[in-house]
Structure formats: C-alpha cells, structure tokens
C-alpha positions in Angstrom: 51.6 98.9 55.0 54.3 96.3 53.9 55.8 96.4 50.5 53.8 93.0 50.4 50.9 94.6 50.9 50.6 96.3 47.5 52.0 96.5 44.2 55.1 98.6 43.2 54.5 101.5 40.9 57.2 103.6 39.0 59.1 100.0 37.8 62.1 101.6 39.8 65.0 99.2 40.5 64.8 97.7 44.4 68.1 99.0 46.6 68.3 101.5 43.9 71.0 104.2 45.8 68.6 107.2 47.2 69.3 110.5 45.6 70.6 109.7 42.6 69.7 110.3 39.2 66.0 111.9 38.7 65.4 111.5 42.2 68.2 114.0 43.3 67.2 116.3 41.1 63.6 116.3 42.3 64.8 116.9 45.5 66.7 119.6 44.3 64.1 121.3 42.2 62.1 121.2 45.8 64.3 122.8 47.6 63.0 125.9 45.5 60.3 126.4 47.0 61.8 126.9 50.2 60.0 129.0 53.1 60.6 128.9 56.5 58.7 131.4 57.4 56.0 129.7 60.4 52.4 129.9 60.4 50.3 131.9 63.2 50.1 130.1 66.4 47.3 129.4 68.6 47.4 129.6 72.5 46.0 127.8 75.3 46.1 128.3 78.5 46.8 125.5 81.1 43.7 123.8 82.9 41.7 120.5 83.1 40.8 119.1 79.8 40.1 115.6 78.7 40.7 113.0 76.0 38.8 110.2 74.7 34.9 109.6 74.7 32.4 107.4 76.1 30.3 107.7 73.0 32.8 105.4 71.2 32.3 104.7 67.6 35.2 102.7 66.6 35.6 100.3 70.0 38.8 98.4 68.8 40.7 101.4 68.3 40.3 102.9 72.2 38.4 106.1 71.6 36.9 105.2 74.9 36.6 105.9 77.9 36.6 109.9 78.9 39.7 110.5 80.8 40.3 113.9 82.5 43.9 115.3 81.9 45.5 118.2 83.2 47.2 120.3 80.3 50.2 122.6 80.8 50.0 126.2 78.9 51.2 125.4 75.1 50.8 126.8 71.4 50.1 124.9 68.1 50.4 125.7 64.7 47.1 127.0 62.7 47.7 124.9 59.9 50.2 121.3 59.3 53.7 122.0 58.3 53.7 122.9 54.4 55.4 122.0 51.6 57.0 125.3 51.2 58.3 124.9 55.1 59.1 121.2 54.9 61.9 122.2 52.0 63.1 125.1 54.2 64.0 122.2 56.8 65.1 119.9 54.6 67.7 123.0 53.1 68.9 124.1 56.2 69.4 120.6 57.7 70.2 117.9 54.7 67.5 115.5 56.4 66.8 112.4 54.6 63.5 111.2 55.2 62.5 107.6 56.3 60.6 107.2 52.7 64.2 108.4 50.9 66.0 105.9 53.2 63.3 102.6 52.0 63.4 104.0 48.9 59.7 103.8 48.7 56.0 104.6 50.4 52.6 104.3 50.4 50.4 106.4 47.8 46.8 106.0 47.4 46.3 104.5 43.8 43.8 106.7 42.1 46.4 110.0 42.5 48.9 107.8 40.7 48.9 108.8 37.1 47.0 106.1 34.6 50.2 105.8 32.6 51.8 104.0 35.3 49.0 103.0 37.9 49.2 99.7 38.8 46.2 97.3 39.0 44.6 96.8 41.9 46.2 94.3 44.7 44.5 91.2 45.8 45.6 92.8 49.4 42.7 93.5 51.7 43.6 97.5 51.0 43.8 97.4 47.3 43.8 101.0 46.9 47.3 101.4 48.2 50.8 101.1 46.3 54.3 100.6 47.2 55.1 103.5 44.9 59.3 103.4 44.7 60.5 106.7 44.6 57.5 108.1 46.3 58.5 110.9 48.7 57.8 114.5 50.1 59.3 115.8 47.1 57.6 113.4 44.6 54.5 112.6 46.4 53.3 110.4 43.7 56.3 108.9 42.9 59.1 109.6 40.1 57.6 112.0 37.2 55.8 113.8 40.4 56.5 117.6 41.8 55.5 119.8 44.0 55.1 122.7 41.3 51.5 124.6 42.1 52.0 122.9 45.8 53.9 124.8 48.1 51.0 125.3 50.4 49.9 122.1 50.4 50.6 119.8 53.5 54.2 117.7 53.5 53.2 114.3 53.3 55.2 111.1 53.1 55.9 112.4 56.7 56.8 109.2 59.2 57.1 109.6 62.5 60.6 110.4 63.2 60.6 113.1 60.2 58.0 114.6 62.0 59.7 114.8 65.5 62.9 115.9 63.3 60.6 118.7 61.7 59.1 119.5 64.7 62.4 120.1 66.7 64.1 122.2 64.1 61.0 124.5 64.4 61.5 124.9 67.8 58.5 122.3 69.2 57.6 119.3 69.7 54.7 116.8 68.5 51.6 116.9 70.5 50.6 114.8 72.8 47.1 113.0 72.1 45.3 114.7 74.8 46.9 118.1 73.5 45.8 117.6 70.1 42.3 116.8 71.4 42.2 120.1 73.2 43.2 122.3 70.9 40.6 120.6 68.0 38.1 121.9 70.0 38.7 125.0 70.0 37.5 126.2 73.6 34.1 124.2 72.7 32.8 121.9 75.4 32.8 118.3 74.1 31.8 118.6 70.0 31.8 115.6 67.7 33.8 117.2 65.2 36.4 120.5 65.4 33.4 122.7 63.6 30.6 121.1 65.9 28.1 118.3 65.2 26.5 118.5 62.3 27.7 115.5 60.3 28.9 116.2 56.2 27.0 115.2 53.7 28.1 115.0 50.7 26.9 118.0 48.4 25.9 120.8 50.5 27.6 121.2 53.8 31.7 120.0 53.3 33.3 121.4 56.2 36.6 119.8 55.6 38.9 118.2 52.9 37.5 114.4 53.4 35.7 112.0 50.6 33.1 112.7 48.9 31.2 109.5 47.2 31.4 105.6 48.2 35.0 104.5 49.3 36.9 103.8 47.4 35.4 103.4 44.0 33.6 106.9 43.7 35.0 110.0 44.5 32.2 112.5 43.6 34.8 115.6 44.0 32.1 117.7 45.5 34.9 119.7 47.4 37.0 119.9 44.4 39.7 117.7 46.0 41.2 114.0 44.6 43.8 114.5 47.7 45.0 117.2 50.0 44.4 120.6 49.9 46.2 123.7 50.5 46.3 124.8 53.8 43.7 126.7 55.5 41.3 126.4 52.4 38.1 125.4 54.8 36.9 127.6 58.0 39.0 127.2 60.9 37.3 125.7 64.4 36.5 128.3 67.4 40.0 128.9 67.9 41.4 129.2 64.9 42.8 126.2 63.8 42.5 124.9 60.1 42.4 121.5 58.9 42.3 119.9 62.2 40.0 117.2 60.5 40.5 115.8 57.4 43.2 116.9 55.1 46.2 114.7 56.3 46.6 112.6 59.1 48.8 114.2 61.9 51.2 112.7 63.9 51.4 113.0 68.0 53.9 112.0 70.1 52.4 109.2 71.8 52.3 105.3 71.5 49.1 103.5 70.4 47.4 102.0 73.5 44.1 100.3 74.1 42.8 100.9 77.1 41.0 98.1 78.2 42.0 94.3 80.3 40.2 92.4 77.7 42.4 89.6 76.1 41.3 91.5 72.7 42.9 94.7 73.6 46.0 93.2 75.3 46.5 92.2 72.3 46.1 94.6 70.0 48.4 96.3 72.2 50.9 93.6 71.9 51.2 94.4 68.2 51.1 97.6 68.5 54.0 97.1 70.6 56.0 95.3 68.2 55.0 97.0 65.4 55.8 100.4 66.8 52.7 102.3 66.5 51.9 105.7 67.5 48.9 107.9 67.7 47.6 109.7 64.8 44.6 112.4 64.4 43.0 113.6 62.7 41.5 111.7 59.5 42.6 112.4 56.3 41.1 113.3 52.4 40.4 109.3 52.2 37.9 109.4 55.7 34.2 108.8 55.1 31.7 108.3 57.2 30.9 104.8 55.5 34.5 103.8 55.7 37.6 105.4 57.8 34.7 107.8 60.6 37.8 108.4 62.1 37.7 113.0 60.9 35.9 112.7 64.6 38.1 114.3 67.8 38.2 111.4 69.7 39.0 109.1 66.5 42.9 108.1 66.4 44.4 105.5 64.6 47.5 103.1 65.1 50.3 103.8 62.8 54.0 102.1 62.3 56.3 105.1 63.3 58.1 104.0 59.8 55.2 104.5 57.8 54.7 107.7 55.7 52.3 107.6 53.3 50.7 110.0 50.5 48.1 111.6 53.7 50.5 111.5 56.2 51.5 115.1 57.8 52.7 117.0 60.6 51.4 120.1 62.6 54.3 121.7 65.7 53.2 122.4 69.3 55.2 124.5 71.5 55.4 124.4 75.2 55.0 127.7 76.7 55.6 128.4 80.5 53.2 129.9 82.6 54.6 133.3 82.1 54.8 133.8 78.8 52.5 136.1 77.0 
C-alpha cells in the first residue's frame, strides 16, 4: 500500500523527525518488555518435499503447479517472533525499523480507535490507513502500546526487519518451499496446517482468521478483532502454532509466477519493480469469501518495504546433517 492508497490517521506532521517526542518514549516504554529468551524449535530432517499445488485456488497468484524440492535438514520456530522478543532485538541492537524510517504504515481501520479513525478511502482497499506513527511499538499508531501484548506477534515487520530479526537470532527467513514443509507437519499433502476440514464460522475455528463477511462484519466468534497471542490455537502434527492465520510471515524468496503467459510475465514484471517477496501464511483478516489465502500453498506478493498492522516474522535455522 502507497500512502495514496489510504487516508492518514494520527494528524501527525509528514517528515516529522522519527523518535522524537511521544514516539521515542513509546519506544522506550517497549523496550520494557524485553525477552529474548527463543521459543522451542521444531526439526526436520532433509528429504524430498514439494511446494505448490495443482489444485490451485487463486490462479494469478502461482500456487500452481506441484513442484518437487529437495530440502536440507533445518529447524523453525514454534511460534512468530513476539513482541516480548522483538524489543529484546531492538535493545540489544538499536534497529530502526523500515515503518520508523517512513514514519508511517499500514493498519487495518476498524483496530484504529473511533476517536481518531478515519473515514473510509475511496481506494479499492478502503479498510486500510496510512496511520503516521504506526509501528512495532505503537501498532495502532500514536496513543497505542504494547501493554497486555508481549506475547503477541511483532507486526509492522517489513521485510528487511525481518531478515535483520532473523539474523540476530541466529537464522534466517525460510525459503517458500521450507515454510510449506514445515506447515505440514509430516502430513502428506493437507489443505490447511490442521488438515481439510474447512472453518466455519461458529463451531470449528482452528486458527486466528475472520469470522463474519469481509470486511463490514466481524462476528468475533474466536474472540479476536486482530492477532492473537502466540500459540493460543492447537499446533499442526509437528508442533507448530499459528502457521495459518494470525499474521502473515515473511520468507526469503522473491514473488514469481510461474507460467509463459503474457499475464504472468507480467505480473512478474511488477513484481520485479515493485520488489515483492513471498509471504505465508494468511492473516486475522483471511476469509474464505475474501483473502482464502490461510491455505499451504496460498502465498501472496508483498513490497519488501511494506509492514503493515498483520505483518510478522517466524526464524528458521539451518542445521547440518550431524546435528542432533
């Protein structure tokens, strides 16, 4: 999203200097909540895998075909980097984070307090806002905390925070095919990291996704407006939480289409120039009537620049063939 694209919220001056003022001392009040301590991690061993479908749902963004990959031995965090362990990084290093450096990014509308939500853009994604201010430590924008959230996910994560992040820890983002793998657990080929059986709604909520008719009803069945702590729904076979839903996860690798048609070529031609990589995973906004994309093979284009209000970050670590 462009700050065309959307209204500003906040009313915070444009080339405003980051980190000054009430913005520093959210930042500062973050930094309290500091843990570095990681999360389990789950193994998998090396072997023949694959990545993709040929049961496509969304065509244009190249879920298909099936390709078989080979997969080196690695390890991947249970659950996307927390608030908690975002701060620790943040403290240790002094990172500033792409949203700091634009001084803005994009929040979903309806968390935005009604005080100062804007009204809705004639954009073709009205539900978005260039919220000034907005980032991991003010994930709604100025007059936002994290108090109460230092399990939740980090969000307002763009892609180079996320490699940043993911260094520090001692990894690396995961590749597409990776991610793939390790959302299903060990499971042969399932639609979703918990198997087939599609949510619905009311009963069976498997993940932290919408609930309702995108995006002017949000029943709340799961109790959630937006993300969730950690590791609040069941983990898949291997023990991996939130691999759907949640927050959208970042991997290391560009967005492609694979596919000779003049429609793909270009759509990889923008993606090109507008520096897109590969993200998983869905996110608390995904509905089956709207963004079906809490699926495995789903992925999604995204600027590397953009970090928005669902946008997170979970580590992989290469392991050699050795280790235990």
């Amino acid at each position: 999203m462009t700050r065309a694209d959307a209204p500003s919220c906040c009313g915070s001056r444009v080339g405003a200097p980051a980190l000054q003022g009430a913005p520093a001392a959210a930042a500062r009040a973050a930094l309290g909540i500091a843990d570095p301590t990681p999360p389990a991690r789950i193994a998998f061993d090396a072997g023949r895998s694959h990545v993709g479908t040929d049961a496509p749902v969304i065509g244009p963004d190249g879920e298909g075909p099936r390709r078989s990959v080979e997969l080196s031995p690695f390890a991947i965090d249970a659950v996307p980097v927390t608030n908690a362990r975002f701060a620790a990084f943040v403290a240790e290093t002094g990172f500033v984070t792409v949203a700091e450096r634009y001084r803005w990014a994009p929040v979903f509308r309806d968390l935005i307090p009604a005080r100062r939500r804007p009204a809705p853009s004639n954009s073709s994604t009205p539900w978005w806002v260039a919220c000034e201010g907005a980032a991991w430590f003010a994930p709604e924008g100025p007059g936002s905390d994290l108090a109460g959230r230092a399990d939740h996910p980090a969000v307002n994560v763009a892609w180079e925070d996320a490699r940043a992040f993911a260094a520090w820890a001692g990894g690396r983002l995961p590749s597409e095919a990776e991610w793939e793998h390790a959302a299903r657990g060990g499971a042969p080929d399932p639609r979703f990291p918990w198997g087939d059986r599609e949510p619905d709604d009311t009963a069976f909520l498997p993940a932290n996704i919408w609930q309702g008719r995108f995006p002017d009803l949000n029943t709340l069945a799961d109790g959630w407006a937006g993300p969730s702590p950690v590791g609040r729904y069941p983990p898949n076979p291997a023990g991996l939480f939130d691999m759907a839903g949640n927050v959208w996860e970042w991997t290391a690798d560009p967005f492609r289409v694979r596919s000779r048609n003049a429609v793909a070529q270009a759509r990889n031609a923008q993606s090109r120039n507008r520096r897109e990589k590969v993200m998983k995973g869905g996110s608390s906004l995904c509905h089956a009537s709207y963004c079906y994309r809490y699926r495995i093979a789903a992925r999604f284009g995204t600027p590397a620049e953009s970090g928005a209000s669902n946008t997170g970050v979970r580590v992989l670590y290469a392991k050699s063939s050795g280790q235990a």
